[in-house]
C-alpha positions, 0 to 999 in steps of 0.5 A: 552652533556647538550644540547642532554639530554635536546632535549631528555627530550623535545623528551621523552614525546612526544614518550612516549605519541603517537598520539590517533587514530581517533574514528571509526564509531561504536565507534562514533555509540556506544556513542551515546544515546541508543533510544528506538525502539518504538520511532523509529518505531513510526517515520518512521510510521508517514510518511508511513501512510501519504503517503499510505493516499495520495493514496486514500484521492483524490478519492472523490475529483476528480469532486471539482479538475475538477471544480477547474482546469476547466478540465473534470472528465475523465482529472483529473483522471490522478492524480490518475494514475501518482501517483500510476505509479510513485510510483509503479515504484520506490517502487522496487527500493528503496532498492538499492537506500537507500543502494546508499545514506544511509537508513536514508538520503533516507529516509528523502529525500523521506519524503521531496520530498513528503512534498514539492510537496504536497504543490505543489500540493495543489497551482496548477493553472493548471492541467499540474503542478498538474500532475507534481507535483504528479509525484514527490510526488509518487516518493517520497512516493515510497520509505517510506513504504519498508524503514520503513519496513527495519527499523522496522526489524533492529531496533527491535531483531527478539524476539521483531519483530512481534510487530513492524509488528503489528505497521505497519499492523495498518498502511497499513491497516487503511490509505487507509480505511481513506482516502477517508473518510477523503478527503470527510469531507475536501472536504465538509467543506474546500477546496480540496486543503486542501487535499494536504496541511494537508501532510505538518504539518506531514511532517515536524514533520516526518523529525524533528523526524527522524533527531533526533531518526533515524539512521543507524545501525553498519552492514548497513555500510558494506551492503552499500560496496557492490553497489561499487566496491572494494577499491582503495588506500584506497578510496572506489569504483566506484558507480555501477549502473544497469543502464539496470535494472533500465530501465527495471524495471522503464518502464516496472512497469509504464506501468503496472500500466498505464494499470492497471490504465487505462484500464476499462476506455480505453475499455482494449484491445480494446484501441491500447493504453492498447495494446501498454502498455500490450506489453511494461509492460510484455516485460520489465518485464520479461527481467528485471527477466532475467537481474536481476537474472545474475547482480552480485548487482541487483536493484531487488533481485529476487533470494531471491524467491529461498527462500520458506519461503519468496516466499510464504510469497510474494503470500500472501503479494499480496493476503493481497494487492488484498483483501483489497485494492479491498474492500476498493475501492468496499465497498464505492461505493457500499453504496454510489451508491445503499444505498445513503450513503455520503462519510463520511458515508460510511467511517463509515461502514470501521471503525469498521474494522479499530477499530478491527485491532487496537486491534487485531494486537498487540494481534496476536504480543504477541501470536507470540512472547510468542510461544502461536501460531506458526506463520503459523497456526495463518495464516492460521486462518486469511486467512481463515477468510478473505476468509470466511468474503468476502464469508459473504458479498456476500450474502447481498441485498438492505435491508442490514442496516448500522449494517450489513455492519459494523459487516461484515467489523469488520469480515474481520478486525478480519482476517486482525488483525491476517493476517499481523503479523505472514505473515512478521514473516514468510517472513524474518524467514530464512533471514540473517540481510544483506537481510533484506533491499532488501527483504523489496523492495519485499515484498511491491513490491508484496503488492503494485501490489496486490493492483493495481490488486485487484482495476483493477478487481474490477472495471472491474468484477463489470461492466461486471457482472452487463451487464451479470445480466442485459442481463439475468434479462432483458430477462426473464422480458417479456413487457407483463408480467401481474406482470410488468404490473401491476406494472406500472399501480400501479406505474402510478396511485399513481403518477397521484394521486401526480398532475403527467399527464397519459403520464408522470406518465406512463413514470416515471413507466417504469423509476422506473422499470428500476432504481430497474433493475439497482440498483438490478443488479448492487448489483448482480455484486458487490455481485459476486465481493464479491465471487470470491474474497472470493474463492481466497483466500480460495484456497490461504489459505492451501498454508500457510501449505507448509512453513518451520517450523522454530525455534522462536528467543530466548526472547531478553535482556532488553537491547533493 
């Protein structure tokens, strides 16, 4: 007897005291320290600026890269084309991968993909491994700027969002700006290399940094359920891949953007090359919609197009793309092709634009978030002036200054500074949280094409337009013209005066003639760029009035 109450009094306290269960994972989440969004928006912004940098700062370098490698110039330029192509091709896909792995371990995986190769890219002895180690580079950078996007709208209430956007708008915008200023200084006074290996340093403070104030949010663990199947025996499902869509959106974006790339260079359609890419891009594209649209977890949601807000928000993300990046590229040339600007200097006639959206944006944030102005009038206030700066460009001439050029480009910084913000207010307006990480893919899926579309155009239309002024000027100037010939003769008899003899001094006539020609006509063309970029987006405009109206989220808690 005394044996049995002694067992259970040893028996008593171990039932009285039952086993804790384990922490749940919001529980864990919970404990830990409350980071504040900014730090966390500042982060991922670190990384995304870095990459969309890398997407111009080779530019100016390309003929030190050929001398380095001992290639030619048409030959290095595929380190252009094989960056863009891969990260055109996995930009779309970054959402369902983020979701496979975990928004934040994809993330730093992307930011170290994109570290460790531009160390790569920068020691390359040839050209073969340089190309390689850009294709590796652009699949990692794919990936950054629509997880930081997802990020942006997760970690900040929608009350606080339009800030965040102002964040990024500064960054997409003034990375692509600076890029080929940036490369050019580096060129001049280092190396080309050093191109590539300042992306380390900020690399690894990026992945410091995101290790460390980065995290998943609680609801993002449910979204993740849905690439696997359902549960069993408690584990979870089998992975689902799309393995058709990823075929058809991988090959089918590649070849666009080779096309895109490439296609000036090639003769377009008059390479069967261009015509074998144009056949397999829009074939694959096009089942890719079909496919994606009937798959139960896609790669890419195109069903969220049946939202309008969203939908119109995606024609301006690729109106946003197409202007900026077309005048970004067009800008630099021009000054430095017609106005003998060096690099650097032409870079300087970008910085007012920069400095202007610097300012603006968290201004356009604060007069969203207060309700001063409703998100699609301010719009619709900056397209329009975008549309009208283009318009403004268009009508300068060889004797614009350096003023002019910079006042312009803080004009259409003006318009961009109001642009991006209440645009990524609307996108995500009459979006549930669960789809705000398959919208961003989307959203910079359409960003990064109006881009690709925008340097197409204007590479091709500047060309094209200057052998149609060239044509009709020429025509009309006939050889016996007494106002050619007379200036010939003035040209010929100042350059005898400078120790020239009569037949080369009458050569060097006629060489002037033709340069002012070109130079007159080549501005023409640019001139024209200018113009039809500014009526798109005019006509554009008045499409922001078709949104629906929506309700502004209420001021969140000082909690967040």
């Amino acid at each position: 007897m005394q044996k049995s109450m002694a067992t259970a009094t040893l028996i008593e306290p171990l039932q009285a005291t039952p086993p804790q269960p384990a922490k749940s994972v919001v529980q864990l989440r919970k404990s830990r320290p409350i980071i504040n969004p900014w730090v966390v928006a500042l982060t991922v912004t670190l990384a995304t600026f870095m990459e969309l940098l890398d997407t111009s700062i080779a530019n100016v370098s390309l003929p030190y890269i050929a001398g380095g490698l001992g290639r030619s110039y048409d030959e290095v330029t595929w380190i252009l084309t094989t960056y863009l192509v891969a990260n055109a091709v996995v930009l779309p896909m970054s959402a369902w991968l983020s979701r496979v792995f975990g928004r934040k371990t994809y993330y730093m995986a992307c930011v170290a993909l994109f570290t460790i190769t531009s160390f790569f890219c920068g020691i390359a002895p040839t050209l073969g491994i340089m190309l390689l180690s850009r294709v590796l580079q652009g699949i990692g950078g794919g990936g950054l700027a629509p997880v930081e996007q997802a990020i942006l709208v997760d970690a900040f209430p929608p009350a606080k969002r339009a800030s965040a956007f102002a964040l990024y708008t500064v960054a997409i915008v003034t990375a692509p700006a600076i890029g080929p200023v940036l490369g050019g200084w580096i060129t001049d006074n280092y190396n080309w290399r050093w191109v590539f290996f300042i992306n380390i340093p900020v690399g690894l403070l990026s992945l410091f940094l995101t290790n460390r104030f980065v995290h998943d949010p609680e609801s993002y663990a449910e979204e993740r359920k849905t690439v696997r199947g359902p549960a069993v025996n408690g584990k979870p499902g089998k992975l689902r891949v799309d393995g058709i869509g990823i075929a058809l959106v991988g090959l089918g974006s590649a070849a666009l953007e080779v096309l895109l790339d490439r296609g000036q260079i090639d003769d377009w359609f008059g390479s069967r090359f261009i015509i074998a890419m144009f056949v397999i891009g829009i074939s694959c594209l096009t089942a890719a919609v079909f496919w994606e649209l009937h798959v139960p977890d896609p790669i890419i949601d195109f069903r969220l197009l049946k939202v309008r807000n969203f939908a119109l928000a995606n024609l301006f993300y690729f109106v946003f793309g197409f202007g900026l990046f077309a005048s970004t590229t067009m800008i630099p040339q021009l000054l430095q092709s017609l106005y003998g600007y060096r690099a650097i200097d032409a870079g300087l006639v970008l910085g007012p634009g920069a400095l202007v959206i610097t300012f603006l944006a968290p201004v356009g944030a604060q007069l969203v978030q207060r309700g001063i102005v409703k998100p699609r009038i301010l719009l619709f206030g900056a397209v329009m002036i975008v549309g009208m700066s283009f318009l403004h460009y268009s009508h300068f001439n060889l004797d614009t200054d350096y003023k002019h050029y910079a006042l312009a480009r803080a004009l259409q910084g003006l318009g961009y500074g109001f642009f991006f913000v209440p645009l990524s207010v609307i996108a995500y307006s009459q979006l549930s949280p669960a789809q705000n990480n398959k919208a961003s893919s989307l959203t910079n899926f359409f960003r990064n094409w109006g881009g690709s579309f925008g340097i197409a155009f204007i590479t091709t239309m500047s060309e094209r337009r200057q052998n149609f002024h060239q044509d009709r000027v020429g025509s009309t100037i006939a050889a016996s013209s007494s106002t050619l010939q007379q200036n010939i003769h003035q040209t010929a008899a100042y350059l005898q005066a400078h120790g020239f003899s009569p037949a080369d001094a009458v050569t060097a006539a006629y060489g002037r003639v033709y340069d002012q020609l070109h130079a007159q006509t080549q501005l023409l063309a640019f001139m024209d760029c200018f113009h039809i970029i500014g009526v798109i987006t005019l006509i554009a405009a008045p499409l922001v009035l078709l949104t629906k109206s929506f309700k502004a989220p209420a001021k969140a808690p000082e909690g967040h």
